[in-house]
C-alpha positions, 0 to 999 in steps of 0.5 A: 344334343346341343339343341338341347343343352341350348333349351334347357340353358335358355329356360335356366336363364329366363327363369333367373331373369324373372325371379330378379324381376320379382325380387325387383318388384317395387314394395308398394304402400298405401298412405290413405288420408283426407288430403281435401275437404277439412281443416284437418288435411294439415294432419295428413300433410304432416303425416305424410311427410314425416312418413316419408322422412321416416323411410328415409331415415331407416333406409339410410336414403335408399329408399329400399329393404332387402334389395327392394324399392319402397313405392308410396302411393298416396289416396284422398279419403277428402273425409268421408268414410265412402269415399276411404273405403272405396280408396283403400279398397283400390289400394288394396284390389287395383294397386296391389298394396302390401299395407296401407298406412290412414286415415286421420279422422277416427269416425272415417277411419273407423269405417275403414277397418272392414276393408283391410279385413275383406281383403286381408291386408294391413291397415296401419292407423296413423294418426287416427286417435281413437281407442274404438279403432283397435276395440271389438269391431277392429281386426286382426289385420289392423294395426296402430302407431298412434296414440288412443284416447286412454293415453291421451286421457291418462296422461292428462290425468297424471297431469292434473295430479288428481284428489278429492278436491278436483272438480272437472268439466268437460268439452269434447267433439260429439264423435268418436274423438270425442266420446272415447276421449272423456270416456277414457279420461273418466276412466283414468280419475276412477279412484282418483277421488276427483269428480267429473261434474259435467260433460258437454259435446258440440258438433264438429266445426262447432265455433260457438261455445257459449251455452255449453261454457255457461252450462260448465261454469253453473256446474263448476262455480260452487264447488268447494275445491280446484275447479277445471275445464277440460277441452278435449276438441281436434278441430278448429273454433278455438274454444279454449280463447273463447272459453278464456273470454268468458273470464273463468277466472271470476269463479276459480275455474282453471283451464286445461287442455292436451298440446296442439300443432305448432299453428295452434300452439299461439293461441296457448300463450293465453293461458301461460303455466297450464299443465297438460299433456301432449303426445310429443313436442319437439324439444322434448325428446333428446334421442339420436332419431329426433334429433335427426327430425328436428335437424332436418326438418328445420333444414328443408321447411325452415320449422320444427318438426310437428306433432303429427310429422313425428308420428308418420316418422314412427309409423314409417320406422314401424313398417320398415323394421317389420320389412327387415325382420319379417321372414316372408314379406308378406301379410302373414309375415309382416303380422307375424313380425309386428306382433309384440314388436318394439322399434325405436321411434323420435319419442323412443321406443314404441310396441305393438301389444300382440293382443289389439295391436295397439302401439304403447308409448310414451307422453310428455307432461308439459307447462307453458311458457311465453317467449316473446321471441317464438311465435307459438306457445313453447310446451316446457317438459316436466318429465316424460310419462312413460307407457308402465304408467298408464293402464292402457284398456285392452282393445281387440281380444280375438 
């Protein structure tokens, strides 16, 4: 009989072992970004740290939820929508990843979405921007931190104070960056009574803007009232200093443009007292979250925190408030968490809208100004433009 009791007393306390084995198992999450292959991998690298610097926050430096280990794995898209797909696709076969967080140009991680529904895991969409990415060809399983196009377009709008004697021109990136951007920014002046004189779209890694200039300056020079162009560029090529060599000046043409990393941000000082908006800068949110950011991040990297660090942070918070509150840490339970879900973020609050998924937040209307003393242009804020402001088009319906 004691034979037995023994048996019974060893497979109770086998069992007990395993399950505390399971309870132990590492929480696993994907951070699938093009870390090679184009100028923006400094993207990725932000996101990526300001990713890891969110868990930290909301862990308190644990780096663990619910008595569980947070396991960042990190896989190279280098910027082609194969080479994401095959990634996460092993992300989330091999790996066993619960989510994975990517990419960071919009045409590749567009690609990606098909992914996460094969294989019915999340894709959280950090810093990827455009609004097709939450739309009718995304899915349930997807899921979007960052900003899309239609807030950076409105807020741009609400920026340039639009009327009927606003005469614009456009230049974007001919992909979808681009496309939904002007799209969402014709959008946003629709009665507005302003006019969208022009559109011109250069290939990516464009550098030479002359014709498309010349084009936008024929249509803009004779109209009778404010005349700008819009830029509406991601990469590099420095349109705005080539456009501004152009002397725009000499037809009453104004240039505008949404805010930029910090690396990009001395090339602003051109063009001080432009109005644009811009998704964060670090000197315009004064709450508990940024400013631990911008304290340690001056700290460890002796810099402020940049645009793309503040959205791997929200990303970072998102994900762990959903582990938190989720009741089975599973994919059902984290869709069932995060849908309609607010969390605050280093730009306060943020909220996935249950229908697309899309996260809806705050921009920051700004005006330049040149400090001598500052390397990069700093953008002052005129005020923060709040979500209620901006009539987010619905994405994903089903």
């Amino acid at each position: 009989m004691k034979s037995v009791f023994r048996l019974i007393g060893s497979a109770v306390f086998s069992l007990a072992m395993a399950g505390g084995a399971m309870a132990e198992d590492p929480i696993k999450i994907a951070l699938v970004h093009g870390m090679s292959g184009s100028s923006f991998e400094v993207f990725s690298k932000q996101t990526h740290t300001g990713f890891e610097m969110g868990l930290e926050y909301a862990t308190n430096g644990t780096m663990m939820v619910r008595g569980r280990k947070i396991e960042i794995i990190k896989k190279d898209t280098q910027f082609k929508p194969d080479v994401a797909r095959a990634v996460l696709a092993e992300a989330y076969g091999d790996d066993d990843v619960l989510l994975a967080v990517g990419g960071t140009s919009s045409g590749v991680t567009k690609g990606m979405l098909p992914i996460a529904e094969e294989y019915g895991r999340i894709l959280l969409v950090e810093p990827a921007v455009a609004d097709s990415l939450t739309g009718p060809e995304s899915n349930r399983f997807v899921f979007k931190t960052s900003r899309n196009s239609s807030m950076d377009m409105q807020a741009q709008a609400l920026a340039l104070q639009p009327d009927s004697n606003l005469y614009v021109a456009t230049l974007a990136e001919d992909y979808a960056f681009g496309q939904d951007g002007i799209k969402a920014f014709k959008d946003a002046l629709e009665g507005s009574g302003a006019t969208v004189v022009a559109e011109e779209y250069v290939p990516l890694k464009t550098t030479d803007f002359t014709a498309a200039t010349e084009r936008m300056f024929n249509a803009l020079k004779d109209q009778p009232g404010r005349k700008v162009i819009l830029i509406y560029v991601a990469g590099g090529g420095d349109p705005m200093g080539k456009i501004q060599a152009m002397d725009p000046g000499r037809y009453g043409i104004e240039i505008s443009t949404g805010g930029h990393i910090l690396p990009v941000l001395p090339t602003y000082k051109r063009v001080p007292g432009m109005e644009g908006a811009v998704y964060y800068f670090y000197q315009a949110y004064d709450n508990a979250i940024n400013n631990w950011l911008v304290d340690e991040h001056m700290k460890r990297f002796d810099s402020p925190p940049d645009f793309f660090t503040a959205g791997g942070m929200a990303a970072a918070l998102a994900v762990v408030k959903a582990l938190e509150t989720a009741e089975t840490i599973d994919t059902e339970g984290m869709i069932k968490a995060m849908e309609g879900m607010t969390w605050d973020t280093p730009k306060g609050p943020m909220t996935f809208r249950p229908e697309d998924h899309q996260a809806l937040q705050s921009m920051v209307h700004f005006k330049v100004r040149v400090d001598d003393a500052v390397d990069w242009a700093i953008l002052d804020k005129i005020r923060i433009i709040e979500p209620s402001e901006m009539n987010i088009p619905l994405g994903r319906t089903n």
